[in-house]
Biopython code that builds the backbone (N, CA, C, O; Angstrom):
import numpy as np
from Bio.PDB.StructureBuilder import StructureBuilder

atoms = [
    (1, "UNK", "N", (-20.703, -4.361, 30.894)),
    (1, "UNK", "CA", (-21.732, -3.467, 31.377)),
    (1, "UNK", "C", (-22.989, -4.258, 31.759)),
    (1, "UNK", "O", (-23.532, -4.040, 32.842)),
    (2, "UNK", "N", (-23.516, -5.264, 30.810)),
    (2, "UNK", "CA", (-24.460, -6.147, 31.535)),
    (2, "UNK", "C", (-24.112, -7.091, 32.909)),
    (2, "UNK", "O", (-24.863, -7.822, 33.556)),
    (3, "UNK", "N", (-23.044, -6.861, 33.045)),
    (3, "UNK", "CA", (-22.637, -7.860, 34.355)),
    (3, "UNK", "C", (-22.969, -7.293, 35.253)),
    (3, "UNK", "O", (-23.195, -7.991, 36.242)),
    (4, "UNK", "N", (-23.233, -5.311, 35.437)),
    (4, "UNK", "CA", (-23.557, -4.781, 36.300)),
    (4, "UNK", "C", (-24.993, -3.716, 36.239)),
    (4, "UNK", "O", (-25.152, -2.540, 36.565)),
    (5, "UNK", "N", (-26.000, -4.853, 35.602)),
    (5, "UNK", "CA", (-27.134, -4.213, 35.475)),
    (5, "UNK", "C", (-27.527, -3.040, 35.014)),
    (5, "UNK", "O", (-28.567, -2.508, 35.403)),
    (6, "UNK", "N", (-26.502, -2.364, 33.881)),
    (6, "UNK", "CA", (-26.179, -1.061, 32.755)),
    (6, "UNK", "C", (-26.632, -0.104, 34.276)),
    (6, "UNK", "O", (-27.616, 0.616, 34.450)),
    (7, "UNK", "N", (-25.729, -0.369, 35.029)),
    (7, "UNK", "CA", (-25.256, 0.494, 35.914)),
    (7, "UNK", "C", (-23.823, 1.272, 35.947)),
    (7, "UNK", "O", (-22.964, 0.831, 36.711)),
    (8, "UNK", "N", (-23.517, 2.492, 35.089)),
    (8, "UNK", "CA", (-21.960, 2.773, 34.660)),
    (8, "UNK", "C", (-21.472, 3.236, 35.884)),
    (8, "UNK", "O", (-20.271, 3.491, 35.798)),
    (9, "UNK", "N", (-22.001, 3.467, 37.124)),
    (9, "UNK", "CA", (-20.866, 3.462, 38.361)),
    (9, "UNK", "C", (-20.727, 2.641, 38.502)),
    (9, "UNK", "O", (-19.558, 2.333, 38.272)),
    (10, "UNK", "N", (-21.331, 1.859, 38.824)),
    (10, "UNK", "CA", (-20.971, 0.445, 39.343)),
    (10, "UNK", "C", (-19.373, 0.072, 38.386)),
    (10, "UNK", "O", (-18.182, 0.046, 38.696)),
    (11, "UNK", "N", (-20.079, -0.149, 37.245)),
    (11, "UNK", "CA", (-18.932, -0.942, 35.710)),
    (11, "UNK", "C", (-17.623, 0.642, 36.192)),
    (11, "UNK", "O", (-16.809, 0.010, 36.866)),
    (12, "UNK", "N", (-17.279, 1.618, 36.190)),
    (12, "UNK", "CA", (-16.640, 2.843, 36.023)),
    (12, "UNK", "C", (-15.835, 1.977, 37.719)),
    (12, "UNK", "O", (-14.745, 1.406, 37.731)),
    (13, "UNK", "N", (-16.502, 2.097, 38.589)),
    (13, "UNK", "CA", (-16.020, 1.715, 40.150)),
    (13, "UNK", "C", (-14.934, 0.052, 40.036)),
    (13, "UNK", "O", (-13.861, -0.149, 40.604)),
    (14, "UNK", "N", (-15.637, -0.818, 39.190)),
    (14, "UNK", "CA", (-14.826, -1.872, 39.794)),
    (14, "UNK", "C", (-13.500, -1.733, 38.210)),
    (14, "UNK", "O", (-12.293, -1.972, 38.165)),
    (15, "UNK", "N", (-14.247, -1.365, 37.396)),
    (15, "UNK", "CA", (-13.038, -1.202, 36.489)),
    (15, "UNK", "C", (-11.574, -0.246, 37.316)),
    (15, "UNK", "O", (-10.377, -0.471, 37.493)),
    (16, "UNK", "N", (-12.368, 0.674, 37.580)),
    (16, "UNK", "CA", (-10.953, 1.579, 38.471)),
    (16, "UNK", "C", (-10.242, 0.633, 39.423)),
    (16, "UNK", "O", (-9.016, 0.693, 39.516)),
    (17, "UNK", "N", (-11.047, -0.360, 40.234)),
    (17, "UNK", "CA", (-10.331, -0.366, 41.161)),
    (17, "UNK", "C", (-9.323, -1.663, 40.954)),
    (17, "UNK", "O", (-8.465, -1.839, 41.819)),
    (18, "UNK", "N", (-9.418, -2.791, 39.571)),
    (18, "UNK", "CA", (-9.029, -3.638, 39.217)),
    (18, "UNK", "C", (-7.904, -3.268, 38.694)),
    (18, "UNK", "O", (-6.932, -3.891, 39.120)),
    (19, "UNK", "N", (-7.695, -2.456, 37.903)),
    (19, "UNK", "CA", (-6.598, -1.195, 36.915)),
    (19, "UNK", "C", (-5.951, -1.010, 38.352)),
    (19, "UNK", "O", (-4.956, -1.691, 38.601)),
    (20, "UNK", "N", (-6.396, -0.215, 39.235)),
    (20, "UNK", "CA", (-5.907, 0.506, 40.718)),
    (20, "UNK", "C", (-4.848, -0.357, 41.163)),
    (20, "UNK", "O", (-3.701, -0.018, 41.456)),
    (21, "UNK", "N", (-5.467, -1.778, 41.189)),
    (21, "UNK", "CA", (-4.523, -2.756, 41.966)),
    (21, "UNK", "C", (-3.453, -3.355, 41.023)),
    (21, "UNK", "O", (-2.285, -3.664, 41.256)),
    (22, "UNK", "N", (-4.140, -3.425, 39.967)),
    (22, "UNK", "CA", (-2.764, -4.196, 39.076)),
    (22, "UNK", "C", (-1.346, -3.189, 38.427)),
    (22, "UNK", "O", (-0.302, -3.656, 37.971)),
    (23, "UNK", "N", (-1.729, -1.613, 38.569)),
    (23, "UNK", "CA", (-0.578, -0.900, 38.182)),
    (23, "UNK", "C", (-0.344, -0.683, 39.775)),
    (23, "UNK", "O", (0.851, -0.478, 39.992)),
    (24, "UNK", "N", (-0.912, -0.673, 40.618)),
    (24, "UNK", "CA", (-0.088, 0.088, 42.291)),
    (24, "UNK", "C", (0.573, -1.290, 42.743)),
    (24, "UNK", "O", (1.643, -1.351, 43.349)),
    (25, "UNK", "N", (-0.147, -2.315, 42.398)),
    (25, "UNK", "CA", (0.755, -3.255, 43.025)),
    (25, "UNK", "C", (2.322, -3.818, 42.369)),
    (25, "UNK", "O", (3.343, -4.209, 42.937)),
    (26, "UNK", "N", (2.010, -3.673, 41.108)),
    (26, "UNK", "CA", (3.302, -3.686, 40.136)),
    (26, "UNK", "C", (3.904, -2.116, 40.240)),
    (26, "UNK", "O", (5.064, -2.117, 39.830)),
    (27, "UNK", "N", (3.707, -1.519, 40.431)),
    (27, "UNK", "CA", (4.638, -0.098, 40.779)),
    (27, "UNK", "C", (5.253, -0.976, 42.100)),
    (27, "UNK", "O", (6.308, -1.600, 42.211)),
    (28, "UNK", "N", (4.117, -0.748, 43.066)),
    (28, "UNK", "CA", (5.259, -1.207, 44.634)),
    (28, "UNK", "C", (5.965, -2.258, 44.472)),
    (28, "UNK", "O", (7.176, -2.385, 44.652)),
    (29, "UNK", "N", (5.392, -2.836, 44.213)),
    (29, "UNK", "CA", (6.528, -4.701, 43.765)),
    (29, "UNK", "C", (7.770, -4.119, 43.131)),
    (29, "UNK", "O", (8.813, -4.486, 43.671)),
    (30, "UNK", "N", (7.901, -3.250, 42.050)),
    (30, "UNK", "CA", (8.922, -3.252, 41.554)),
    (30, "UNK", "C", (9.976, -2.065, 41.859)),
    (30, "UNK", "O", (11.187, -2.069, 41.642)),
    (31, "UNK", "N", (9.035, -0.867, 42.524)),
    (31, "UNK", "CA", (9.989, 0.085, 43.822)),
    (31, "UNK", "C", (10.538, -0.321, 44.693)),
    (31, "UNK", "O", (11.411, 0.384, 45.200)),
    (32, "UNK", "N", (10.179, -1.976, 45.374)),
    (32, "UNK", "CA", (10.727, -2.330, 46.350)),
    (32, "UNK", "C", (11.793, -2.921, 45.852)),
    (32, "UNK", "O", (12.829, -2.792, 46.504)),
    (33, "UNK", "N", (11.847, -3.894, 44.306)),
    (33, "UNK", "CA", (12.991, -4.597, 43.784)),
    (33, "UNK", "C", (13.879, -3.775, 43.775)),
    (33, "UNK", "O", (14.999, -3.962, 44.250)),
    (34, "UNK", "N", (13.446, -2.650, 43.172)),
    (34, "UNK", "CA", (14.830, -1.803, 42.666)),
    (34, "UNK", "C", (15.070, -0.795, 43.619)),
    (34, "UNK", "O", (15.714, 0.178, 43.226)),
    (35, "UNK", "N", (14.621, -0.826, 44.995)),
    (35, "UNK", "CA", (14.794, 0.387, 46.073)),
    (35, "UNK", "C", (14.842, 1.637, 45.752)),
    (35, "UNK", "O", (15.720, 2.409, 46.135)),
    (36, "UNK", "N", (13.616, 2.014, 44.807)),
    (36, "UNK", "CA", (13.137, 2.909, 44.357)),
    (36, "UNK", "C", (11.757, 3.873, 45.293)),
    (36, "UNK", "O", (10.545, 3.891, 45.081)),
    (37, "UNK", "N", (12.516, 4.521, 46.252)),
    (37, "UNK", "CA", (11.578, 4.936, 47.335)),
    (37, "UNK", "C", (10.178, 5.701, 46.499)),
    (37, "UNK", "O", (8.980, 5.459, 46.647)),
    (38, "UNK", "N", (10.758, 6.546, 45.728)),
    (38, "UNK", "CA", (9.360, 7.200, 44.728)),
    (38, "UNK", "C", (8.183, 5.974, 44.329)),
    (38, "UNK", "O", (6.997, 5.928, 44.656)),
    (39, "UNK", "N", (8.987, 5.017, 43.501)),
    (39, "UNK", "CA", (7.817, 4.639, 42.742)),
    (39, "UNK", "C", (7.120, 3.632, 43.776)),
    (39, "UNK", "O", (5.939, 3.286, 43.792)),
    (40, "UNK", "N", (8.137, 3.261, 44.616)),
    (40, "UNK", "CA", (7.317, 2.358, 46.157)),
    (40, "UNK", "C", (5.661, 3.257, 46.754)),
    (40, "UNK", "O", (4.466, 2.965, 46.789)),
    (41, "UNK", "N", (6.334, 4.180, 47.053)),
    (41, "UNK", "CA", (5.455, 5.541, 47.425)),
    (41, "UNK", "C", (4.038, 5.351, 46.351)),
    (41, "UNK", "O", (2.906, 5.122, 46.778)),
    (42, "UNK", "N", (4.329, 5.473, 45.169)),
    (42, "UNK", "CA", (3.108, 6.080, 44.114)),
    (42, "UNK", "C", (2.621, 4.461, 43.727)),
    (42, "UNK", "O", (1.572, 4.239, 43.124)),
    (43, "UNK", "N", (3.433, 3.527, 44.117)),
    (43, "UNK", "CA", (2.599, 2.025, 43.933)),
    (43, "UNK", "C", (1.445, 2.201, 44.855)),
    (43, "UNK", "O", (0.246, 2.215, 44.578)),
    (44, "UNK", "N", (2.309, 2.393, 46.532)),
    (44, "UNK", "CA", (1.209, 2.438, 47.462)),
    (44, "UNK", "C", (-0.308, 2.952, 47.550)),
    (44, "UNK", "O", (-1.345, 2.433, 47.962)),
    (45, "UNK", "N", (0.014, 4.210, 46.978)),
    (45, "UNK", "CA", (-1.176, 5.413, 47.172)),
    (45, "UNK", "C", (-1.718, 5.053, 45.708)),
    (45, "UNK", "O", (-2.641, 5.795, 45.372)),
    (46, "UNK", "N", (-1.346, 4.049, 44.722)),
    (46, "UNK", "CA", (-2.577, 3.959, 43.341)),
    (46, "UNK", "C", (-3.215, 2.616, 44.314)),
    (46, "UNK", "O", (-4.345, 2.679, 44.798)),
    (47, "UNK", "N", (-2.555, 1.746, 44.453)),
    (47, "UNK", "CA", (-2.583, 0.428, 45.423)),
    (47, "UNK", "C", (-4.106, 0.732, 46.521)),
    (47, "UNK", "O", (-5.137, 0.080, 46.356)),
    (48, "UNK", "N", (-4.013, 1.468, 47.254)),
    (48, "UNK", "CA", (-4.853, 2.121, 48.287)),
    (48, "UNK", "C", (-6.002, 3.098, 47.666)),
    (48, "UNK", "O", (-6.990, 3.488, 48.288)),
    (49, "UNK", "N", (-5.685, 3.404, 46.360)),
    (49, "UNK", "CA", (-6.806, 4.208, 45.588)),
    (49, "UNK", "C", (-8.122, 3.372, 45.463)),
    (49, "UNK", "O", (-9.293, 3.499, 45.819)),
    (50, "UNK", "N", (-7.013, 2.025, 44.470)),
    (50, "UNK", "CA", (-7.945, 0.794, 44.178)),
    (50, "UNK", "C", (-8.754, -0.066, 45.317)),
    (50, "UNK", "O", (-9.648, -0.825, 44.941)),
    (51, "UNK", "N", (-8.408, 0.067, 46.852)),
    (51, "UNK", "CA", (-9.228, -0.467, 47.589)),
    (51, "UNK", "C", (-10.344, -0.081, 48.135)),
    (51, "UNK", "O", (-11.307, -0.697, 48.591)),
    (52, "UNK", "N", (-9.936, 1.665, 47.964)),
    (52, "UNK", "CA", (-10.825, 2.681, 48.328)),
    (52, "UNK", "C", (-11.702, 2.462, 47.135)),
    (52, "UNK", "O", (-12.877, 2.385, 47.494)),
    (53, "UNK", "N", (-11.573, 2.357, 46.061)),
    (53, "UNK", "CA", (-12.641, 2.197, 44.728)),
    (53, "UNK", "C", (-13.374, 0.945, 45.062)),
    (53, "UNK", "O", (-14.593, 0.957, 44.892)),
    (54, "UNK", "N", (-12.903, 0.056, 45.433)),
    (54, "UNK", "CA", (-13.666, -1.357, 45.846)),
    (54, "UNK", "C", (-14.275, -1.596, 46.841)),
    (54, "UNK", "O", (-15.206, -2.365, 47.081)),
    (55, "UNK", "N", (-13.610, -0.768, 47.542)),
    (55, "UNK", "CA", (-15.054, -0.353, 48.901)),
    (55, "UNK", "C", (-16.275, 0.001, 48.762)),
    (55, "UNK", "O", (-17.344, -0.458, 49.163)),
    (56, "UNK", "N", (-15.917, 1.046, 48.022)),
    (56, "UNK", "CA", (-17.287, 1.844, 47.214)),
    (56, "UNK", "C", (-18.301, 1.292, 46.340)),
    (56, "UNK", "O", (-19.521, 1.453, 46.307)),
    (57, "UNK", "N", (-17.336, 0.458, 45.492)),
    (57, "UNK", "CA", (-18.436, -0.707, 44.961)),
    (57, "UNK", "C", (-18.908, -1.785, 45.236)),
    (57, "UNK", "O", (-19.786, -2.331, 44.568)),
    (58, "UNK", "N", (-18.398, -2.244, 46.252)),
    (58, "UNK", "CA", (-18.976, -2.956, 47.001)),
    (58, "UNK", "C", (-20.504, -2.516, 48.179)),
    (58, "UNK", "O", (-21.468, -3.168, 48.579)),
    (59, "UNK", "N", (-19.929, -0.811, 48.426)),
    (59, "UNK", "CA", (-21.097, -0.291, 49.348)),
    (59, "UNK", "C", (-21.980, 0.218, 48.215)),
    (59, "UNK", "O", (-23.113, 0.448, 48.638)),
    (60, "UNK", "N", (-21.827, 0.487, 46.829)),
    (60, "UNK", "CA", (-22.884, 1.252, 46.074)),
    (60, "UNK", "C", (-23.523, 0.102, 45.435)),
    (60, "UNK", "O", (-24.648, 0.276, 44.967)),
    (61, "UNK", "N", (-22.830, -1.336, 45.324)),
    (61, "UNK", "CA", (-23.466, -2.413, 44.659)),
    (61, "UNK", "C", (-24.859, -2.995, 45.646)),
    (61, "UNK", "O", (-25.953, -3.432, 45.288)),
    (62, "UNK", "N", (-24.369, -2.817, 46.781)),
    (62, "UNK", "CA", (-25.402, -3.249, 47.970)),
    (62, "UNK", "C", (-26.566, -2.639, 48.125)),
    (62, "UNK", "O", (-27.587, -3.320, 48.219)),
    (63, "UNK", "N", (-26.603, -1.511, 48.167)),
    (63, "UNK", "CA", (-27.186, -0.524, 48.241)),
    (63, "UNK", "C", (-28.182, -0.572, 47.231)),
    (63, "UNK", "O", (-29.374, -0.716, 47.507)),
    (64, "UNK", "N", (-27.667, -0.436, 45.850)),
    (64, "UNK", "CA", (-28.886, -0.782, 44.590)),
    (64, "UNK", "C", (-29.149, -2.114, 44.798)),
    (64, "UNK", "O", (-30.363, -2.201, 44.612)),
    (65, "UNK", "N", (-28.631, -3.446, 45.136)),
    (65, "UNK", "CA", (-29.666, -4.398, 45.639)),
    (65, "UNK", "C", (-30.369, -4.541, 46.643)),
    (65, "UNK", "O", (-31.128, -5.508, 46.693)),
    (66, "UNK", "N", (-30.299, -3.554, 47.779)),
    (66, "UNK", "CA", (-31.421, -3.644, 48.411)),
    (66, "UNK", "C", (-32.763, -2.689, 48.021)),
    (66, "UNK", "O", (-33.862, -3.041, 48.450)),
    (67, "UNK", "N", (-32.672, -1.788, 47.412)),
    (67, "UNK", "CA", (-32.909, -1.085, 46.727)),
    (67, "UNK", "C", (-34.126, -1.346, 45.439)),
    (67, "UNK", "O", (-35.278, -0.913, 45.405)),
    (68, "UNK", "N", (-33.396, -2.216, 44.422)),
    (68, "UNK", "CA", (-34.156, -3.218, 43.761)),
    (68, "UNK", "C", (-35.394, -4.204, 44.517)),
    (68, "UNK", "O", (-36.604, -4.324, 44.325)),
    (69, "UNK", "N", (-34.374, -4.849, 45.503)),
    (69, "UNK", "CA", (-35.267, -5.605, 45.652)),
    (69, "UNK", "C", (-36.441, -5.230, 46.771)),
    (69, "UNK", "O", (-37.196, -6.158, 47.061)),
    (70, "UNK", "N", (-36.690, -3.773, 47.514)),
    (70, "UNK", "CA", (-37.638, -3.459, 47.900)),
    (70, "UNK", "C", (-38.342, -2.658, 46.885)),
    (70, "UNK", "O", (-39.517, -2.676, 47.250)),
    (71, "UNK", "N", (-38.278, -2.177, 46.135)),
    (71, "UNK", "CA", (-38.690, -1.815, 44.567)),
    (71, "UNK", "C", (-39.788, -2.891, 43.864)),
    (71, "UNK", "O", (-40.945, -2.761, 43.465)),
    (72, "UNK", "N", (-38.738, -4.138, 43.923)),
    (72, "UNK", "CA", (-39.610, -4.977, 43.477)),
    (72, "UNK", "C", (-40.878, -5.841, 44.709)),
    (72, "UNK", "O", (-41.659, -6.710, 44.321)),
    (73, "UNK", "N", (-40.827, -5.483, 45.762)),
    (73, "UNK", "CA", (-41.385, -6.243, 46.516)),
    (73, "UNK", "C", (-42.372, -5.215, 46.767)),
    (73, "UNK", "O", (-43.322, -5.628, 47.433)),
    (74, "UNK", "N", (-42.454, -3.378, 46.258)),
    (74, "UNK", "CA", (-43.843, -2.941, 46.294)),
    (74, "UNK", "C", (-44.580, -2.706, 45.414)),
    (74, "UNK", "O", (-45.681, -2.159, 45.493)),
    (75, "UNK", "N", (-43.970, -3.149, 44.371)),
    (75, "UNK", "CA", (-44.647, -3.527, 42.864)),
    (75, "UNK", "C", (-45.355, -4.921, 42.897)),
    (75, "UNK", "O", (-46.287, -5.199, 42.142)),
    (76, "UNK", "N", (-44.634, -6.113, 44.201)),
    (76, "UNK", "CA", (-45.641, -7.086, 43.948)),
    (76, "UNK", "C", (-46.893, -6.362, 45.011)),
    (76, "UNK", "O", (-48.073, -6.401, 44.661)),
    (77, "UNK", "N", (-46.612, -5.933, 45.882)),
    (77, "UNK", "CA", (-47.781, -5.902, 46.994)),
    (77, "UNK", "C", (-48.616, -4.208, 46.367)),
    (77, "UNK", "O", (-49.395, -3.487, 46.990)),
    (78, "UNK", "N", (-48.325, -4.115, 45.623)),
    (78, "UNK", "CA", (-49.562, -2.856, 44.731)),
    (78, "UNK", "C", (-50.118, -3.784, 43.449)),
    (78, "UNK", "O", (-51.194, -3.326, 43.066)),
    (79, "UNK", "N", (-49.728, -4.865, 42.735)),
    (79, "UNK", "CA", (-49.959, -6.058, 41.498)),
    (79, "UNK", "C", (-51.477, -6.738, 42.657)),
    (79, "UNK", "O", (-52.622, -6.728, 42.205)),
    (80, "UNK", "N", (-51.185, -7.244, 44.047)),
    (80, "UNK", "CA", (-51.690, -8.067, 44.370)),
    (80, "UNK", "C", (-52.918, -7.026, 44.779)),
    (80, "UNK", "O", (-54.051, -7.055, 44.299)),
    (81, "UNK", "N", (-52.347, -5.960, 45.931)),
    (81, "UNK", "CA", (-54.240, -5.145, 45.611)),
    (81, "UNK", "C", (-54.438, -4.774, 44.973)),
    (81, "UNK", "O", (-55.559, -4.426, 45.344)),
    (82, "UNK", "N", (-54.323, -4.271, 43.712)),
    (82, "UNK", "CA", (-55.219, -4.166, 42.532)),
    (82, "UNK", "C", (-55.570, -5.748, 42.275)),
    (82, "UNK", "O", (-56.798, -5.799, 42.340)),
    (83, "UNK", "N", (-55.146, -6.840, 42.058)),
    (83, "UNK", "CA", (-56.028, -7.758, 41.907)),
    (83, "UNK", "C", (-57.205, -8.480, 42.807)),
    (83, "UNK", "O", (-58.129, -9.281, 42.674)),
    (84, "UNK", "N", (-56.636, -7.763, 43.695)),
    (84, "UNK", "CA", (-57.748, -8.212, 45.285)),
    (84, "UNK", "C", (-59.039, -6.926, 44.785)),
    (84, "UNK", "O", (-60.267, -6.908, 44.707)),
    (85, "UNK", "N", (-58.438, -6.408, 44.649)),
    (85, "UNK", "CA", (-59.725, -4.963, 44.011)),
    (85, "UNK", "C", (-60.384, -5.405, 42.687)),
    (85, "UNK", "O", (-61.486, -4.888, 42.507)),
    (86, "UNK", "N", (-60.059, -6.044, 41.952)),
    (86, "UNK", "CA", (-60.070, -6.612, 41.032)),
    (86, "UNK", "C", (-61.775, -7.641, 41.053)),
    (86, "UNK", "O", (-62.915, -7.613, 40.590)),
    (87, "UNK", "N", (-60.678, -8.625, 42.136)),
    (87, "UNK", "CA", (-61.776, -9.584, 42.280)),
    (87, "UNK", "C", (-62.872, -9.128, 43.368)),
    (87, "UNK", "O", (-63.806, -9.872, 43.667)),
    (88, "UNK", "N", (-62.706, -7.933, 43.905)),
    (88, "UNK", "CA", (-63.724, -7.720, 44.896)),
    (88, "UNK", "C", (-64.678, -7.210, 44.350)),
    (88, "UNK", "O", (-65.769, -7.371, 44.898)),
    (89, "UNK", "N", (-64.611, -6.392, 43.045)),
    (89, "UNK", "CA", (-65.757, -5.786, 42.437)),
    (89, "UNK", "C", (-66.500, -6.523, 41.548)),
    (89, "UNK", "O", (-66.130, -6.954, 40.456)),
    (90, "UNK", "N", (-67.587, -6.644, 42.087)),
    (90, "UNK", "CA", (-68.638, -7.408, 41.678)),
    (90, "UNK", "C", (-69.992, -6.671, 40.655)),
    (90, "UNK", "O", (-71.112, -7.144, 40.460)),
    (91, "UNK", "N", (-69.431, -5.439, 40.153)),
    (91, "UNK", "CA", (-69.862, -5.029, 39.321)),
    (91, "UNK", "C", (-69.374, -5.766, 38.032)),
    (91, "UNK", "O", (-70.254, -5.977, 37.198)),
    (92, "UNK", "N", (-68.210, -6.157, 37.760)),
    (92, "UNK", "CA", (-67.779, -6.793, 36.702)),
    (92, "UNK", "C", (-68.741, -8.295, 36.696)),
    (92, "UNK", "O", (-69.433, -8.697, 35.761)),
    (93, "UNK", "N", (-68.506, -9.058, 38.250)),
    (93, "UNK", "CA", (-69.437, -10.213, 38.021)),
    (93, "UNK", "C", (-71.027, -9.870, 37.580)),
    (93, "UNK", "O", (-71.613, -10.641, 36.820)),
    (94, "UNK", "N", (-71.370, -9.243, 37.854)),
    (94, "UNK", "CA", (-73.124, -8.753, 37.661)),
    (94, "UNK", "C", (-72.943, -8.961, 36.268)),
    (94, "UNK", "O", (-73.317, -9.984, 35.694)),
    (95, "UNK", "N", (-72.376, -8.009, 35.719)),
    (95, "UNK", "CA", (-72.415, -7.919, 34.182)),
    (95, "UNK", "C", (-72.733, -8.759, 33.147)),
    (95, "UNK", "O", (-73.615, -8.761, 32.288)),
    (96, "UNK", "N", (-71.499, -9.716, 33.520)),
    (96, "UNK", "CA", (-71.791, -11.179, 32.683)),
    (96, "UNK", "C", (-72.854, -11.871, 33.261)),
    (96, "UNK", "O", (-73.500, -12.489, 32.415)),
    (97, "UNK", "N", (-73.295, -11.994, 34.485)),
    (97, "UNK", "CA", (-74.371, -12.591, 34.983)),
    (97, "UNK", "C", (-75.769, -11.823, 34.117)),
    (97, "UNK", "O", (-76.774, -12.389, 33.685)),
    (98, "UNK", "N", (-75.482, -10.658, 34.071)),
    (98, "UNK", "CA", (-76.895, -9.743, 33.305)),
    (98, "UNK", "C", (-77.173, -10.652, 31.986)),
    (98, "UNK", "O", (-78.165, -11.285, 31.623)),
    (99, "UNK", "N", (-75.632, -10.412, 31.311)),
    (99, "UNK", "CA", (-75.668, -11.202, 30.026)),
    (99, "UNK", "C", (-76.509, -12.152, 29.838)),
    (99, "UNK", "O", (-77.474, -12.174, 29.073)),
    (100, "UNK", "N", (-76.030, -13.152, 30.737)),
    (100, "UNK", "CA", (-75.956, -14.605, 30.521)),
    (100, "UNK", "C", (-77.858, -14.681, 30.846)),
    (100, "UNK", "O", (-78.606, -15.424, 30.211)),
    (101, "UNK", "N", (-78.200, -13.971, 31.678)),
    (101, "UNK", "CA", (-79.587, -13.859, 32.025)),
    (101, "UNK", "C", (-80.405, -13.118, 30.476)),
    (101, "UNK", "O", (-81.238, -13.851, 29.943)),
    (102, "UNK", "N", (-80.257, -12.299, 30.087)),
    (102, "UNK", "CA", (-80.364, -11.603, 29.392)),
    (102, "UNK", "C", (-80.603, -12.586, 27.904)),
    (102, "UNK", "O", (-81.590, -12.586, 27.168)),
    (103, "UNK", "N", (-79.413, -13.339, 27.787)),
    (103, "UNK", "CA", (-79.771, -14.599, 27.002)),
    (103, "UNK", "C", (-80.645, -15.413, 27.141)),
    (103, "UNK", "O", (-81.492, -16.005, 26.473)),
    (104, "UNK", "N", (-80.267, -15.334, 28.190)),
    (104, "UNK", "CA", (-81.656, -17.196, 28.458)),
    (104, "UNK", "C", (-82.777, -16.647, 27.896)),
    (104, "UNK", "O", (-83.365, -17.060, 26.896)),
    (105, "UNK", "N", (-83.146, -15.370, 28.812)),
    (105, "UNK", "CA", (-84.522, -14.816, 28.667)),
    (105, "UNK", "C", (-84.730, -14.824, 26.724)),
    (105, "UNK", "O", (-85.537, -15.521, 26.110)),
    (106, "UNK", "N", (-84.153, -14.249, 26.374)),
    (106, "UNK", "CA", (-84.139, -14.765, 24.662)),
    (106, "UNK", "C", (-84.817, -15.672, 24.007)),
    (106, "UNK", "O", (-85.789, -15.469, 23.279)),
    (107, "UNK", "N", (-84.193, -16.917, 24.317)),
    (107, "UNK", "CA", (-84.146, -17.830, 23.498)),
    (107, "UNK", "C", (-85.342, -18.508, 24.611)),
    (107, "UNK", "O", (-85.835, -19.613, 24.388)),
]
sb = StructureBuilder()
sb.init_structure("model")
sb.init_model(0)
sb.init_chain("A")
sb.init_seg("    ")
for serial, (resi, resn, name, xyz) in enumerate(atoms, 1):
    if name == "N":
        sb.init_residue(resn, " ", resi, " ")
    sb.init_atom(name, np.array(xyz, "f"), 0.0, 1.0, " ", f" {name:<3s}", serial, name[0])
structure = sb.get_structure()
């Protein structure tokens, strides 16, 4: 589950479609040994389930990384103006400048 960013479609999608291929392809492999038209048949269509599942996770894996990573790229550019806002207000600089004046005059 951490391999897919505790994303359970994602983990649910490629698990199906790994299972998908290893019982449809051993069904058809072994309908064809034994000229078993049925289980040839139900290899195929689990066989074709599993590619259809890997399609999907492949298009839903993409999708949350582009996703993420424009996510993360307007979290940096809202981080950077608030710090541009940050440093533009010069009410904060006054302040300590008051201070620091404020001292001298003191002593």
């Amino acid at each position: 589950m951490l391999l897919f960013e505790g994303e359970p479609a994602l983990f649910l999608l490629f698990s199906a479609s790994i299972l998908s291929f290893l019982i449809g392809g051993c069904l058809w492999g072994s309908g064809e040994d034994a000229g078993n038209q049925a289980k040839r048949t139900v290899g195929i269509v689990i066989f074709f389930c599993g590619v259809t599942c890997c399609v999907a996770f492949f298009m839903l894996f993409t999708y949350k990384t582009i996703k993420r990573k424009r996510r993360e790229k307007q979290d940096f550019e809202e981080l950077m103006r608030m710090q541009n806002e940050f440093a533009a207000n010069e009410g904060f600089q006054n302040d300590e400048y008051d201070d620091a004046v404020e001292h001298s005059a003191r002593t």
